[in-house]
N, C-alpha and C positions, 0 to 999 in steps of 0.2 A: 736663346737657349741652345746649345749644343746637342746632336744627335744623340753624345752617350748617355748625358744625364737625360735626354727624351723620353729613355725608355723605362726609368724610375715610375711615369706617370702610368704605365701600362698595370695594371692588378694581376696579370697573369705570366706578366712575364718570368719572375721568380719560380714562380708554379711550374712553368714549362722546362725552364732550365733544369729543375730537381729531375725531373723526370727525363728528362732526356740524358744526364746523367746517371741515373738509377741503372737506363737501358745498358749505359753502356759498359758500366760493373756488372751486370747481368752476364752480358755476352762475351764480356772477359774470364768470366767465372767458368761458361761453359763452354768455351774453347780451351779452358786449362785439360777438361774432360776429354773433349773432341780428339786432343793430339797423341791422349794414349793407346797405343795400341798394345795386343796382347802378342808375346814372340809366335813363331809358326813353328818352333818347334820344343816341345819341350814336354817333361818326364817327370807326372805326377806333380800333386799340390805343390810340394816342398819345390820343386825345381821352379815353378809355375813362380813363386814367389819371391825366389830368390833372384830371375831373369828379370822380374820388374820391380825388384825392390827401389833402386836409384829413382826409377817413374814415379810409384805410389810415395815416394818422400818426397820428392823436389812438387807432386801434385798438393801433398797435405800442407808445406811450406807453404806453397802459391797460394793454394786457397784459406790458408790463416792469412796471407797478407794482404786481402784483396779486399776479405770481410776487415780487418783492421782499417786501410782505408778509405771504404763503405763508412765504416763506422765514426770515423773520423770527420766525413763529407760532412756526414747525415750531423753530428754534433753542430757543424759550421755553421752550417745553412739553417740550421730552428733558431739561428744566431741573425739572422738577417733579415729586415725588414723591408727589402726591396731589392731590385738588382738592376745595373745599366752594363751599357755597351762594355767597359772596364771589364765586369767582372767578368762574362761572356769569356775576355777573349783569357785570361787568367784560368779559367775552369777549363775552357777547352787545352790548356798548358797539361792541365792536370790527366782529363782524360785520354790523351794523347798518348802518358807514358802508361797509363794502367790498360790502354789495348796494348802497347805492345810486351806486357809481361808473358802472357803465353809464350812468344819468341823467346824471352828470356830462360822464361822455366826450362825451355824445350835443350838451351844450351846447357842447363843445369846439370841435367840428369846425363848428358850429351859426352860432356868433357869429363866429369868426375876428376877435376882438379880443384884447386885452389885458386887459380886464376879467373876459372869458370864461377865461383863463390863469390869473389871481390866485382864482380863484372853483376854478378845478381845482387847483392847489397848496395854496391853504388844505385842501381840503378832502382830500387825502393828506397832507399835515400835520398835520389832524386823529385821522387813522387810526392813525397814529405815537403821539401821544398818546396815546391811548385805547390802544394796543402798551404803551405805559411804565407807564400805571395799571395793566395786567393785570400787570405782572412786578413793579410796587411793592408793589402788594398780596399777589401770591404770595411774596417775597422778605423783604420785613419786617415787615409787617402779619402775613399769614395765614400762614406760617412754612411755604411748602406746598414747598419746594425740600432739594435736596439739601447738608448741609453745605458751606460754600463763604465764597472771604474775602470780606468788606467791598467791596474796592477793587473785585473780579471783579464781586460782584451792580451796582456802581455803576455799571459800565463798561457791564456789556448794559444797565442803564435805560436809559443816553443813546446807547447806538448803536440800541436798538428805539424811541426816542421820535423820534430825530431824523434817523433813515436814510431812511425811505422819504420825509419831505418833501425832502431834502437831495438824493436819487438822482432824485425826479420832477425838481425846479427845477434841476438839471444837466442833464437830457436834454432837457427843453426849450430850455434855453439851448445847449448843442449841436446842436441841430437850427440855429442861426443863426450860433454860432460855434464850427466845427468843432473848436479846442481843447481845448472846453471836456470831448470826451475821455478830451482827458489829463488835465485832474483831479481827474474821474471815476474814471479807473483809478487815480490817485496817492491819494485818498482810501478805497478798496476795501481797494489795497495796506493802507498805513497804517493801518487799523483790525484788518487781520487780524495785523499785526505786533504790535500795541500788545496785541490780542485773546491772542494768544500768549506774552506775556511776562506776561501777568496769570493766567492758564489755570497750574495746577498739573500738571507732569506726574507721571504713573504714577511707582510704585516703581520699577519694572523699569525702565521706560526711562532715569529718573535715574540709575540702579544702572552700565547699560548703558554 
């Protein structure tokens, strides 16, 4: 037997990973916090809020996309019955780019271009990706999931590949065109509908 399937036979090793992941969306969250400073010089509330407006948006972005993310982990992994050396090194892919979003936020607010914007969406774009390789690999490759159909495993690839770039580049464009929302909420809806009619339910509750 091969080292990385070895570690399949371990009980805790799954447990540890999550955790060791949890840490490090923790400490990504509050290094978004750490990097703001307040100016040294400024006049009155209004001024006070206007000198860190760029900060407190490109912070409130960060920290929507960190918990979308998070949220997206945590969905994967109550998907997973086990984990080996594979996944390991696929997840460490992942947490890789979510430490270094602070760095990114920090250019966000930094540049106040457009350039600056396409440099932050690719790169939760990225993280998304690197989301779909950890549940491709756990789902088809490394067979580390719980029995489950074809269409269900398909469906979370492309809403963990493609959500958190899709949720950043909406909230950005919301922040200019208030719409945008609503279809933001119309796509949430829409996926948990679609999520639900693919999702098998319980005996009982069929029964029911």
């Amino acid at each position: 037997m091969s080292d990385t399937n070895s570690g399949d036979a371990s009980p805790g090793h799954l447990h540890r990973l999550v955790l060791f992941s949890d840490a490090v969306f923790a400490i990504a969250i509050t290094l978004l916090a750490i990097e703001i400073h307040p100016p040294h010089h400024w006049r009155g509330i209004a001024d006070l809020f206007v000198q860190m407006g760029p900060k407190l948006t490109a912070y409130a972005v960060s920290f929507a996309v960190v918990g979308v993310c998070w949220f997206s982990h945590r969905r994967v992994f109550s998907r997973l019955a086990r984990a080996n050396g594979g996944l390991d090194v696929f997840n460490l892919l992942v947490l890789g780019l979510i430490a270094l979003l602070p760095m990114v936020t920090e250019l966000l607010w930094e540049k106040h271009d457009g350039e600056a914007v396409v440099v932050y969406v690719g790169h939760v774009a990225l993280i998304g990706l690197a989301m779909g390789l950890v549940w491709a690999y756990a789902a088809f490759v490394g067979k580390l999931t719980e029995p489950m159909p074809v269409s269900e495993a398909v469906f979370v690839l492309l809403r963990v590949a493609l959500l958190p770039g899709l949720m950043c580049g909406l909230t950005i464009f919301s922040l200019v065109k208030p719409w945008g929302w609503a279809l933001m909420a119309a796509l949430v809806i829409g996926l948990n509908l679609v999520g639900r009619r693919l999702t098998p339910r319980p005996a009982k509750e069929t029964a029911a």
